[in-house]
TIVEXRO-531550 format. One record per residue: residue number from 1; residue in one letter; x, y, z of N, C-alpha, C in turn. Coordinates in steps of 0.05 Angstrom, whole numbers, padded with zeros to 5 digits. Each point is the difference from the previous one (the first is absolute). Example, Ala and Ser with C-alpha at 12.3 -4.5 7.8 and 13.67 -1.06 7.14 Angstrom:
! TIVEXRO-531550
tortor	zado	n.east	n.north	n.up	ca.east	ca.north	ca.up	c.east	c.north	c.up
1	A	00264	-00114	00156	-00018	00024	00000	00018	00024	00000
2	S	-00007	00021	-00014	00016	00024	00001	-00015	00022	00014
***
This chain:
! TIVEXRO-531550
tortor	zado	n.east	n.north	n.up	ca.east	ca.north	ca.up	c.east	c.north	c.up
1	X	01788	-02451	01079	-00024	00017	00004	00003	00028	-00013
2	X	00022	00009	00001	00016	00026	-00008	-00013	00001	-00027
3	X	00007	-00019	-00015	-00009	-00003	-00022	-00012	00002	-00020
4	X	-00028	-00018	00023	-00027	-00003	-00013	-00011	00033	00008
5	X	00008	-00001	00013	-00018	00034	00011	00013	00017	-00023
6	X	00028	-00001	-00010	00010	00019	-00023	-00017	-00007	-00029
7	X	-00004	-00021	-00004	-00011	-00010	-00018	-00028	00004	00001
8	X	-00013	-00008	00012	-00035	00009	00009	-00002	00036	-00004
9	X	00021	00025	00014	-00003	00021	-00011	00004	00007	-00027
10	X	00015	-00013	-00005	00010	00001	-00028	-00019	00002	-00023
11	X	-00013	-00033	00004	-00022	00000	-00016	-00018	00015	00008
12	X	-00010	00005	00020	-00025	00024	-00001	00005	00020	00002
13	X	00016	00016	-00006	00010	00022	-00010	00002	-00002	-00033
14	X	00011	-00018	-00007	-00001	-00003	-00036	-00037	00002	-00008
15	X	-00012	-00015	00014	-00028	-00005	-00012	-00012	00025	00007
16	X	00006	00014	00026	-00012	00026	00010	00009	00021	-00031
17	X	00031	00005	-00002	00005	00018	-00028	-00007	-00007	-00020
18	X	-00003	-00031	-00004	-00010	-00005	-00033	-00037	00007	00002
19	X	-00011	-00005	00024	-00025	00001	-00004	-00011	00040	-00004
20	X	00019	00004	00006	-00007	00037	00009	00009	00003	-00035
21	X	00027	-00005	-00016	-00003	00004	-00023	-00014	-00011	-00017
22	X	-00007	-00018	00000	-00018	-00016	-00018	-00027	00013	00000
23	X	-00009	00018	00020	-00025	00011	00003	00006	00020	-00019
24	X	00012	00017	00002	00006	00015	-00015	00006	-00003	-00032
25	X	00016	-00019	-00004	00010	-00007	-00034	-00017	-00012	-00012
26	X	-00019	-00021	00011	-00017	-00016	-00017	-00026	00022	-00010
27	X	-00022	00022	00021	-00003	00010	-00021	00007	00022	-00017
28	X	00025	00003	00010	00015	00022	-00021	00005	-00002	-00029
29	X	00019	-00033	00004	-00008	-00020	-00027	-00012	00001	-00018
30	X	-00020	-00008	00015	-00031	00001	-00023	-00007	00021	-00006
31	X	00004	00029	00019	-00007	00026	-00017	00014	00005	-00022
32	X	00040	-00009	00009	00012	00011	-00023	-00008	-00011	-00024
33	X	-00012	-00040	-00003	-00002	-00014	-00023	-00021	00015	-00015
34	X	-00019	00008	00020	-00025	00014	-00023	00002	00030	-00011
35	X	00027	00011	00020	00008	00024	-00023	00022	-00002	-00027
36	X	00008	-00023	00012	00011	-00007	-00033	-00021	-00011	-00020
37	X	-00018	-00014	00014	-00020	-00016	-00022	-00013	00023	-00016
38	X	-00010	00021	00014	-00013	00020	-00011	00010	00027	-00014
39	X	00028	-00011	00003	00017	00037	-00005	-00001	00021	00006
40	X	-00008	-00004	00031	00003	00022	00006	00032	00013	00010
41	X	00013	-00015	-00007	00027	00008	00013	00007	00025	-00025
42	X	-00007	-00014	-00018	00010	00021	-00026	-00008	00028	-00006
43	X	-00027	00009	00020	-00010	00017	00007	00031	00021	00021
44	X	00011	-00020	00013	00012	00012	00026	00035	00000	-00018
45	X	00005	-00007	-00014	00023	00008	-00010	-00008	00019	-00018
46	X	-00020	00000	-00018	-00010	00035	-00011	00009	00018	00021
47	X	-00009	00000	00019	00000	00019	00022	00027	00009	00004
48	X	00012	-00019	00003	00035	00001	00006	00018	00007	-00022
49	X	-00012	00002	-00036	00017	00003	-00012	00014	00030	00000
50	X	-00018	00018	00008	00016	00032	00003	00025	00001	00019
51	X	-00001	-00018	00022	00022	-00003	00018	00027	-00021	-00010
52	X	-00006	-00007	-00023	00021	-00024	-00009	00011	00019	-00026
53	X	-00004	00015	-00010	00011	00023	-00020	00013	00022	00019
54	X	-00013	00002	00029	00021	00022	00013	00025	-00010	00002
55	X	-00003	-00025	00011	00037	-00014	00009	00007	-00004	-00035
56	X	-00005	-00002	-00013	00014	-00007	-00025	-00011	-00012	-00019
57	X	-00021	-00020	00015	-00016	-00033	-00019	-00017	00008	-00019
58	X	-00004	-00018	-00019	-00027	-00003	-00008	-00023	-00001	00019
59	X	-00013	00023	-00013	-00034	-00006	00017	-00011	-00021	-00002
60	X	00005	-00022	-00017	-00005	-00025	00002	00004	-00024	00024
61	X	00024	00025	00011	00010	-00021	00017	-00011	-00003	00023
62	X	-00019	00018	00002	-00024	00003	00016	-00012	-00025	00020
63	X	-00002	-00011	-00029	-00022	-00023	00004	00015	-00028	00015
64	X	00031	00008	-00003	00021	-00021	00012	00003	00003	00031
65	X	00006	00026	00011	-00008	00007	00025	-00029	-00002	00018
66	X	-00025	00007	-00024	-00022	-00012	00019	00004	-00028	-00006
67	X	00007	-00008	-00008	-00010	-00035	-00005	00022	-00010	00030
68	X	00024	00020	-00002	00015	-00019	00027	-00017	00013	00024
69	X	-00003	00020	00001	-00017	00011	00026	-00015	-00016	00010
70	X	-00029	-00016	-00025	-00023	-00008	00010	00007	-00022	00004
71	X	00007	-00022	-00016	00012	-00022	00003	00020	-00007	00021
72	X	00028	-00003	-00017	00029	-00001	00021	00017	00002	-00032
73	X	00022	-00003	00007	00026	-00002	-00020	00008	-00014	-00018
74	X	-00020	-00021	00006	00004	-00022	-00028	-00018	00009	-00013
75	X	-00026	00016	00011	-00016	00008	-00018	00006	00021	-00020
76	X	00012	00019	00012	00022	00019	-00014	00024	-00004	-00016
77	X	00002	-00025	-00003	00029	-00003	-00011	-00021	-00016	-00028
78	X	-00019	-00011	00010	-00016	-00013	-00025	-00014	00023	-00019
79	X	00004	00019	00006	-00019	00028	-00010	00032	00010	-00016
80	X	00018	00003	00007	00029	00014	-00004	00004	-00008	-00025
81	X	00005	-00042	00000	00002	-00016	-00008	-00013	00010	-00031
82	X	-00024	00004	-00002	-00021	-00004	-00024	-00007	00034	-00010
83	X	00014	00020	00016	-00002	00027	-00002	00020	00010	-00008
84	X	00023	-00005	00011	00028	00019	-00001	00022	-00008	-00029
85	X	-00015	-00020	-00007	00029	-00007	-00022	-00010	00027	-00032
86	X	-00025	00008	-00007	-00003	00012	-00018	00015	00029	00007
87	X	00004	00008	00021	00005	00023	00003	00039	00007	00009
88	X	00011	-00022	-00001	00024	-00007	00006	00014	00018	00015
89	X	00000	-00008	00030	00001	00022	00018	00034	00000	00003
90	X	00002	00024	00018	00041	-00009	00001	-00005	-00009	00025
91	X	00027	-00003	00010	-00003	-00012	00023	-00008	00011	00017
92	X	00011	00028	-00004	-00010	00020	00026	-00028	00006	00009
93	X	-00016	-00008	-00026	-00027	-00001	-00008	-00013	-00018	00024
94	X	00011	-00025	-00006	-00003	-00031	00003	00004	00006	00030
95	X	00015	00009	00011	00014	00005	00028	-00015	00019	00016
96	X	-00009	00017	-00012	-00019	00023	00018	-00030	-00013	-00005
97	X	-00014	-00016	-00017	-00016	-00017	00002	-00003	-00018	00020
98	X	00026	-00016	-00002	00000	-00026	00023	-00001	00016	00027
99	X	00011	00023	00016	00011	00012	00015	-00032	00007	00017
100	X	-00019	00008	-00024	-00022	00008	00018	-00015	-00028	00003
101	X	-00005	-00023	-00018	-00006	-00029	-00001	00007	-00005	00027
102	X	00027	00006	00017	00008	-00022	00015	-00013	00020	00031
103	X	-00003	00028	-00004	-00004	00017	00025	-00041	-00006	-00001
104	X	-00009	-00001	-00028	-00026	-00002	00010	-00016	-00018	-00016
105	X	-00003	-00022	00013	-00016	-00020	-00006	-00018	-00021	00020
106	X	-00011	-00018	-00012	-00021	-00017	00012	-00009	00016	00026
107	X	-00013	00028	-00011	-00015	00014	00033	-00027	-00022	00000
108	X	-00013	-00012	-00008	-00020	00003	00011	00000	-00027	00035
109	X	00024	-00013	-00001	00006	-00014	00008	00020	00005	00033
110	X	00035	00022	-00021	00003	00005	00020	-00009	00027	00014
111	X	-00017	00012	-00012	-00006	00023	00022	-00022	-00008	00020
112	X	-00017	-00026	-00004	-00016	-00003	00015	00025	-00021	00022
113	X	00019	-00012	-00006	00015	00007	00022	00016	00013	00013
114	X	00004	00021	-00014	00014	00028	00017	-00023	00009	00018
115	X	-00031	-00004	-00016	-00024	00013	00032	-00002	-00020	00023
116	X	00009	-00033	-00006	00002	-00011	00019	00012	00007	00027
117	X	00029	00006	-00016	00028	00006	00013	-00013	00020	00015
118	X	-00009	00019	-00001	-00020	00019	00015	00008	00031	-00011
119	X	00010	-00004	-00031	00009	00024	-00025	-00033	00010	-00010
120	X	-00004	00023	-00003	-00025	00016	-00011	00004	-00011	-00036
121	X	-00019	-00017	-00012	00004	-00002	-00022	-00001	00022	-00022
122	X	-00012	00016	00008	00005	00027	-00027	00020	00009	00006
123	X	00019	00009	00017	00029	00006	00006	00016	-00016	-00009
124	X	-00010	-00019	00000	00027	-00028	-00008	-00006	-00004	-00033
125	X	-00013	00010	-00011	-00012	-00003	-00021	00014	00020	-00018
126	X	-00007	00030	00013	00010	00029	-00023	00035	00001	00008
127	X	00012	-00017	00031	00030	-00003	00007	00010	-00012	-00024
128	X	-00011	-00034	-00008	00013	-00009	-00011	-00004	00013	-00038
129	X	-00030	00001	-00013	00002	00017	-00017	00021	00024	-00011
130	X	-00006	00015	00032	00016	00025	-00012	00023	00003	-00003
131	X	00014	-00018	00017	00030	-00007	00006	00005	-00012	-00034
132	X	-00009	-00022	-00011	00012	-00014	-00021	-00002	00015	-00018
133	X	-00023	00018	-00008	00011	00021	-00012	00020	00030	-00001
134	X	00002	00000	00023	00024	00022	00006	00026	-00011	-00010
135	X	00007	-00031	00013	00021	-00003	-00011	00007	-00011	-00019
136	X	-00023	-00011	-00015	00000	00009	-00040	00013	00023	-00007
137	X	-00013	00013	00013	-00001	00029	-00014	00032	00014	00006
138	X	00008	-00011	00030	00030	00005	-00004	00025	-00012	-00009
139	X	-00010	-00033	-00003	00017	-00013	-00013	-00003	00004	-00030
140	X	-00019	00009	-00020	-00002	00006	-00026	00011	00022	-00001
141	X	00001	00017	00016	00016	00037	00004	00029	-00012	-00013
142	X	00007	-00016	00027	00039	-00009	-00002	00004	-00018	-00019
143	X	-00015	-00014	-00013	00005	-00012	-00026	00000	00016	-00023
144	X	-00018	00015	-00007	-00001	00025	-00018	00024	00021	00009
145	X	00005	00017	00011	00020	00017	00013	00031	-00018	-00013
146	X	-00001	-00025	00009	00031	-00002	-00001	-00004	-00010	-00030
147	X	-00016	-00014	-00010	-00010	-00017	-00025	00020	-00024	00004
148	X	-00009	-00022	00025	00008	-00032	00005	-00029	-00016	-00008
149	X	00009	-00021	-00015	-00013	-00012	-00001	-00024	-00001	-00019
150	X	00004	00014	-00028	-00015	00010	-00015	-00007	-00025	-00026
151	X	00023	-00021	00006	-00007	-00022	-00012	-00026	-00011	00004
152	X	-00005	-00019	-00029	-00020	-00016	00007	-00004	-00014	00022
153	X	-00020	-00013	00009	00000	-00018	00022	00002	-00033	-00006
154	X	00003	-00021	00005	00000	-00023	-00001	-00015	-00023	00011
155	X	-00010	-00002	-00007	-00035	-00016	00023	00012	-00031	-00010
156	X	00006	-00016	00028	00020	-00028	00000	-00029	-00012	00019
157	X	-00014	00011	00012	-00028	-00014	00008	-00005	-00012	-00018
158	X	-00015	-00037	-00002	-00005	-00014	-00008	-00029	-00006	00004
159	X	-00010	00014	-00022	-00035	00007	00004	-00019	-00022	00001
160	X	00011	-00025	-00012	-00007	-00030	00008	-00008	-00016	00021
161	X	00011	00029	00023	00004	-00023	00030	-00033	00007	00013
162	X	00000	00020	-00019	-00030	00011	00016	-00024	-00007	-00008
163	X	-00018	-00025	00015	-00016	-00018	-00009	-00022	00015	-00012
164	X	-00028	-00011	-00006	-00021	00018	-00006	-00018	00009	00011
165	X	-00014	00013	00003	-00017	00015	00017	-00031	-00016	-00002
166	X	-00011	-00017	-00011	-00021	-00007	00001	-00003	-00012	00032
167	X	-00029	-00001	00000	00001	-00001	00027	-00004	-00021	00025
168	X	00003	-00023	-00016	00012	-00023	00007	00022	-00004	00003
169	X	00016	00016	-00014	00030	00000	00011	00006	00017	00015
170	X	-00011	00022	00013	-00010	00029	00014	00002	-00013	00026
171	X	-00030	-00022	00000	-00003	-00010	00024	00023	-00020	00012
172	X	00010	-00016	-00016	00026	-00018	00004	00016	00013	00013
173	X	00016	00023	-00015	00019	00016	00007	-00011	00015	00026
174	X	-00019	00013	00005	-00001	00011	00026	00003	-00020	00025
175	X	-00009	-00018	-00002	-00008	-00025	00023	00031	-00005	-00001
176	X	00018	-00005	-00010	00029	-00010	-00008	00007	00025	00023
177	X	00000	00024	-00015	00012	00021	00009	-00012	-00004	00039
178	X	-00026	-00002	00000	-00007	-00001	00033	00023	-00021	00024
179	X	00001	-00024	-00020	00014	-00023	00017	00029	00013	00008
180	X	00005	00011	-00027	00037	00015	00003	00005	00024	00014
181	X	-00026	00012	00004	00000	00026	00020	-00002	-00014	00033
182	X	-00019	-00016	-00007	-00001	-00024	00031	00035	-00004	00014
183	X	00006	-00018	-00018	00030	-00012	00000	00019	00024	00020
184	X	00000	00018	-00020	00021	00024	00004	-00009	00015	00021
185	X	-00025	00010	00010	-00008	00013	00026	00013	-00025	00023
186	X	-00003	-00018	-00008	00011	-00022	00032	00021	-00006	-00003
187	X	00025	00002	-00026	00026	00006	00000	00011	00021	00013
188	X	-00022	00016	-00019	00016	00037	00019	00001	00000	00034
189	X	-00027	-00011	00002	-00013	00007	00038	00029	-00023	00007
190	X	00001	-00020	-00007	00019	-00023	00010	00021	00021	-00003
191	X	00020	00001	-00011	00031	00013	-00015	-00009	00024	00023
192	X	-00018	00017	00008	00000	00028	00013	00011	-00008	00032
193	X	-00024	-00025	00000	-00001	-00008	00038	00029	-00016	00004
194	X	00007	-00023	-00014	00028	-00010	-00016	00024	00025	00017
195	X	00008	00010	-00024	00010	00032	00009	00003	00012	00024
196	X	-00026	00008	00004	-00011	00010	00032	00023	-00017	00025
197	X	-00012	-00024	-00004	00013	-00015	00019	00033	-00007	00004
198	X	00013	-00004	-00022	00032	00001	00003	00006	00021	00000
199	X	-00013	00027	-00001	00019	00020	00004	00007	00014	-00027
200	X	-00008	-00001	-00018	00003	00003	-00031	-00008	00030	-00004
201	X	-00028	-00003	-00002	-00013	00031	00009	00002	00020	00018
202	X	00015	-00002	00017	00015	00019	00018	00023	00009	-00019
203	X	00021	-00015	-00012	00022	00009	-00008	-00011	00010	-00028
204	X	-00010	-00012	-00015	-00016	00019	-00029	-00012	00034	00017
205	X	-00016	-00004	00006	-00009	00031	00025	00020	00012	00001
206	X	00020	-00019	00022	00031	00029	00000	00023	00003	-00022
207	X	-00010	-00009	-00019	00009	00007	-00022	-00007	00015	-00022
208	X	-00027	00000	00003	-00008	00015	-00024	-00023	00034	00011
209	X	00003	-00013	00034	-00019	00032	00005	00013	00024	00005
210	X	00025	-00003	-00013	00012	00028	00001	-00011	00010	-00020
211	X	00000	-00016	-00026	-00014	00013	-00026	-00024	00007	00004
212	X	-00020	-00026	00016	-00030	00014	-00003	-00002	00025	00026
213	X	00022	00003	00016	-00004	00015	00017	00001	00026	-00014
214	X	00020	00001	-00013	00006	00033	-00020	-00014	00007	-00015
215	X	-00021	-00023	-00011	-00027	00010	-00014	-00029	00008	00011
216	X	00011	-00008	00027	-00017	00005	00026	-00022	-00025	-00004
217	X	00006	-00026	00001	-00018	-00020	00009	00011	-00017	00017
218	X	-00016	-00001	00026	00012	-00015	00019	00008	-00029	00005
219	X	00011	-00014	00011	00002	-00020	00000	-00021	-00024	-00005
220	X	-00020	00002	00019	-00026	-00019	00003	00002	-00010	-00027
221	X	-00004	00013	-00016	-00002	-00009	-00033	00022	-00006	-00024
222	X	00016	-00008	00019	00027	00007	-00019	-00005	-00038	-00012
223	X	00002	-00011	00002	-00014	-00031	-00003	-00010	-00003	-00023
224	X	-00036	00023	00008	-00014	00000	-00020	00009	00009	-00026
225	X	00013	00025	-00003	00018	00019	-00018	00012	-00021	-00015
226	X	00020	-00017	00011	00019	-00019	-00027	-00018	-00015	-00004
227	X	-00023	-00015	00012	-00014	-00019	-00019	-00010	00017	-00020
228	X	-00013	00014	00006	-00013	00023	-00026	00014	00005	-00021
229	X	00018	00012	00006	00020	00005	-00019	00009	-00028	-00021
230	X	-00001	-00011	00015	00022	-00036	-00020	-00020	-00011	-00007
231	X	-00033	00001	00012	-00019	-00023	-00015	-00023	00012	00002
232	X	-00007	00023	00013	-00031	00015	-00010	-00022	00014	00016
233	X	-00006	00022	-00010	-00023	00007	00021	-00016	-00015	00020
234	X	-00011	-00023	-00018	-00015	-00012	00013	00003	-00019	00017
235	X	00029	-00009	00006	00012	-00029	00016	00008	00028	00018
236	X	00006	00023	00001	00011	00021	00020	-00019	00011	00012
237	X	-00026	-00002	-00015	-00032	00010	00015	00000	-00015	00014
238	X	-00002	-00031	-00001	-00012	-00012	00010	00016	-00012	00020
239	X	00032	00001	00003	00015	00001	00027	-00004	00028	00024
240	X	-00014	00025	-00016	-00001	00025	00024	-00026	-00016	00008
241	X	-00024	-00006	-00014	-00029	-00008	00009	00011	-00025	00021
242	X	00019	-00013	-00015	-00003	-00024	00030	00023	00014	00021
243	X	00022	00009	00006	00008	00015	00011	-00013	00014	00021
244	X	-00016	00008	-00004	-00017	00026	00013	-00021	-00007	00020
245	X	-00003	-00031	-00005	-00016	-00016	00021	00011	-00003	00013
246	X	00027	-00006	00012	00018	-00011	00020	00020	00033	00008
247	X	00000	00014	-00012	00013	00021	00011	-00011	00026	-00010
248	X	00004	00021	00018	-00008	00024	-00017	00015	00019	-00014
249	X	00002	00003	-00021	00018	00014	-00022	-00015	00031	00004
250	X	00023	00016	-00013	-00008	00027	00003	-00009	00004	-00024
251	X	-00022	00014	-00004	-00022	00010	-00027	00021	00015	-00016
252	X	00015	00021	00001	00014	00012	-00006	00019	-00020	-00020
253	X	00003	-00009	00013	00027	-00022	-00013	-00010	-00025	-00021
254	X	-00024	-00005	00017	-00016	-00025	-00026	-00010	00017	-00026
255	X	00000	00023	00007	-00012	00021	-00029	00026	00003	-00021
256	X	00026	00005	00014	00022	00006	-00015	00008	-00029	-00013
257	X	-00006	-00020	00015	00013	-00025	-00005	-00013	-00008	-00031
258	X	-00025	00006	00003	-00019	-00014	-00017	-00005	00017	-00030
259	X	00017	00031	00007	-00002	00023	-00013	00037	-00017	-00013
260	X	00008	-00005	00008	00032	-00006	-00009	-00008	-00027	-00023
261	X	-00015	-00013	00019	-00012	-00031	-00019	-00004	00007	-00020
262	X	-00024	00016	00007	-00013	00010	-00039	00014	00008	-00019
263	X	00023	00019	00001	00014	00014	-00016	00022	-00019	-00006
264	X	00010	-00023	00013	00025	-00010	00004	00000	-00028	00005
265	X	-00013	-00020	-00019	-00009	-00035	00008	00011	-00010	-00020
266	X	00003	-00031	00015	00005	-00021	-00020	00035	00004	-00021
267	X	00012	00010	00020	00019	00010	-00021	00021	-00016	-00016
268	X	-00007	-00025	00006	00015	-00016	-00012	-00018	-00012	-00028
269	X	-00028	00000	00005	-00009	-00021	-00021	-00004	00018	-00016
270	X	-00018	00023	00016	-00012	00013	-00018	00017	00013	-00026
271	X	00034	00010	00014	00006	00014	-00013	00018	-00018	-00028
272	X	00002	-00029	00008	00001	-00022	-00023	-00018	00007	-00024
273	X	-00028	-00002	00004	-00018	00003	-00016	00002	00024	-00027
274	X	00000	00024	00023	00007	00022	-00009	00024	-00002	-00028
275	X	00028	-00010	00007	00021	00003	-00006	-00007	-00015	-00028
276	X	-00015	-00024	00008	-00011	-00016	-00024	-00010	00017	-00021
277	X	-00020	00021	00003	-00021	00009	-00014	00024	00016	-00021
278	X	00024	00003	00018	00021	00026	-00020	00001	00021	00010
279	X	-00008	00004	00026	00001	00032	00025	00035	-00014	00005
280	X	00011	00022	00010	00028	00011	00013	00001	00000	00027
281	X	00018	-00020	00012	00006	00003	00029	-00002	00023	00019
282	X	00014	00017	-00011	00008	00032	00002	-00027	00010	00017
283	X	-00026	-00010	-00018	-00026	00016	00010	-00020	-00019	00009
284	X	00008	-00032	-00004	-00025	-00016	00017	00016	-00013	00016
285	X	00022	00006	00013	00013	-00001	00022	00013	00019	00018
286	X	00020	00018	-00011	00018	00016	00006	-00015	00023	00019
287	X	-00021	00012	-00031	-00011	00022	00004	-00031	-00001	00014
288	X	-00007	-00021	00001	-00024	-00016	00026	00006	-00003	00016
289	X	00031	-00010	00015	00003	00012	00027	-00001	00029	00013
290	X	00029	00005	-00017	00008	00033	00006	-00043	00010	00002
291	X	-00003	00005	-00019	-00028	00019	-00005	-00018	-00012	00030
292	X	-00006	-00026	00008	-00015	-00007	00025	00015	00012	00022
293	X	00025	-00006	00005	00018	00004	00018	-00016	00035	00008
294	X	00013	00004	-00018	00001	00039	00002	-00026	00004	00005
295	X	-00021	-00003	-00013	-00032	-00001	00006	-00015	-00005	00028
296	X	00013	-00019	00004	-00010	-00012	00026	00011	00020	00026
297	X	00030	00007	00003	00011	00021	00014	-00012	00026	00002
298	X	-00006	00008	-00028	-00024	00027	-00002	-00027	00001	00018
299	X	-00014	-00021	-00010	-00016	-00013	00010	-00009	00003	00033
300	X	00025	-00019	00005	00006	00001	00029	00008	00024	00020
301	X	00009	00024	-00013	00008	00020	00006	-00023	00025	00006
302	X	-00019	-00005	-00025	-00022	00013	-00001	-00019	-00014	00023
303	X	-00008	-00024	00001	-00015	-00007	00014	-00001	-00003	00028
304	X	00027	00001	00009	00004	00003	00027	-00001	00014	00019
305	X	00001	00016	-00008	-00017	00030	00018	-00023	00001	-00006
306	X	-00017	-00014	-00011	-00034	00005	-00002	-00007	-00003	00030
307	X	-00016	00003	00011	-00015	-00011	00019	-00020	-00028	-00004
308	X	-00003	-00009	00024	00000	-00041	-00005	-00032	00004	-00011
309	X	-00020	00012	00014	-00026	00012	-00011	-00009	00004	-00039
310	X	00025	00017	-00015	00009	00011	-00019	00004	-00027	-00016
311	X	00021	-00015	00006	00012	-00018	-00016	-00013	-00022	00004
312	X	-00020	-00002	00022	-00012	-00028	-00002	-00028	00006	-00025
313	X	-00006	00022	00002	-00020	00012	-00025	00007	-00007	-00027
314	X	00019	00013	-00005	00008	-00006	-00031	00025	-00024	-00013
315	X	00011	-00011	00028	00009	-00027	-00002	-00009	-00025	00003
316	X	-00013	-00004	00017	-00015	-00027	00012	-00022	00002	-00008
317	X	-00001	-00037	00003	-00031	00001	-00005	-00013	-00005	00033
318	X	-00031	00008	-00008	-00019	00004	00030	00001	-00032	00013
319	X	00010	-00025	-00024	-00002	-00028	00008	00029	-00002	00008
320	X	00012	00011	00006	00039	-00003	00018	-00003	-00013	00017
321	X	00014	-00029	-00012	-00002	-00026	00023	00015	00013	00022
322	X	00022	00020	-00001	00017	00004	00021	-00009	00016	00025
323	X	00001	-00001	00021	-00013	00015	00019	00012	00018	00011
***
């Protein structure tokens, strides 16, 4: 009986998170497909090219950053792909490019789950923005300053793998992508409750909340924090959103958690990709921790003496599942 009752939450908890994201992605989807159909994205990397000549880039490269913003990362790496070889970037180039690629992308998706999570989306929006350019702007400083890394770059991405965009294969591929987002929300929820129950997640907790303690995020979320970090905003949104029905997390701490996500995800695949394109460990790993790490402690330092009135204003959103 033990069981069936684990299994019966299980599943409706998976269909409860896949149905809350799916509301959200499907028509995000279709907005993003019709701003590629129409170009307007190319409008929004114009915009961005004065900020891609501050860190170092071609203003061209503009159009590589909005394209991952509006889209996600494959969309950006297919823009990189068909943009970056005339201008033969060095690596350091290549590396302070990928660096803001991996801190700010596919918003239109995950910031509408950071407002889930119960994050103010224009805060989570100019956080993650402004952050990936700051630390452009300081990782191109220490590449220039010492002069590492001034070589060409090497792009070992195999531009082949990335099917075509017409929109029969648009629709294929998204529906594919839905079933595999399905899959993996009722792996994760399984592997979390899994965990939960032998005792697993207690000893991960007292092992790693000394660190999130010194950055000042409390325990409740320490869970959420490594999934984020190892596989993504949005599998880490959508463990605080289910989370938060069965217990209550402190606002304070779901803001830092989700504020750590944004700046600091996926760090295994993403930063594969990256390494592919011909960016340097040094800055789509090394220097993406350190820079979140330190950020988030600031962060946390400043914000903690606000008053709860103050910080629920310009942090949360007015929809904060949390009570």
């Amino acid at each position: 009986m033990k069981y069936k009752l684990f299994f019966k939450e299980l599943i409706k908890d998976t269909l409860s998170a896949a149905f809350m994201l799916f509301k959200i992605m499907i028509p995000v989807s279709i907005a993003v497909k019709i701003l590629q159909e129409t170009g307007a994205i190319e409008y929004i990397g114009i915009a961005l090219s004065p900020l891609m000549r501050i860190v170092g880039l071609p203003g061209e490269m503009g159009l590589v950053w909005g394209t991952c913003i509006i889209t996600n990362l494959f969309g950006g790496i297919l823009a990189f792909l068909t943009l970056a070889p005339p201008f033969h970037l060095t690596v350091a180039q290549t590396t302070t490019l990928c660096l803001m690629m991996l801190v700010a992308h596919t918003f239109p998706i995950e910031l509408q789950i950071a407002k889930k999570a119960g994050i103010k989306l224009m805060t989570m929006l100019f956080f993650r923005m402004g952050f990936a350019f700051l630390m452009a702007l300081v990782l191109n400083l220490i590449y220039t300053i010492f002069d590492v890394l001034q070589e060409p770059s090497v792009i070992t991405f195999k531009k082949q793998i990335i099917v075509d965009t017409s929109l029969q294969s648009w629709i294929v591929g998204e529906l594919k992508n839905y079933g595999i987002i399905l899959l993996f929300i009722f792996s994760l929820l399984f592997l979390t409750k899994f965990l939960k129950t032998i005792g697993v997640i207690d000893i991960i907790t007292k092992l790693l909340s000394p660190v999130l303690r010194f950055m000042g995020i409390g325990e409740g979320v320490t869970t959420i924090a490594i999934i984020g970090l190892t596989l993504g905003v949005v599998y880490g949104g959508v463990l605080i959103i289910n989370e938060s029905k069965s217990k209550k997390l402190d606002k304070r701490d779901i803001f830092y958690c989700m504020a750590l996500m944004g700046l600091c995800h996926s760090l295994i695949e993403d930063t594969i990709l990256m390494l592919a394109l011909g960016a340097h460990y040094s800055g789509v790993l090394i220097a993406r921790l350190l820079f979140s790490f330190l950020i988030i402690i600031v962060i946390v330092k400043f914000t903690k003496a606000l008053p709860e009135k103050v910080f629920a204003k310009y942090f949360l959103a007015k929809t904060n599942i949390v009570k």
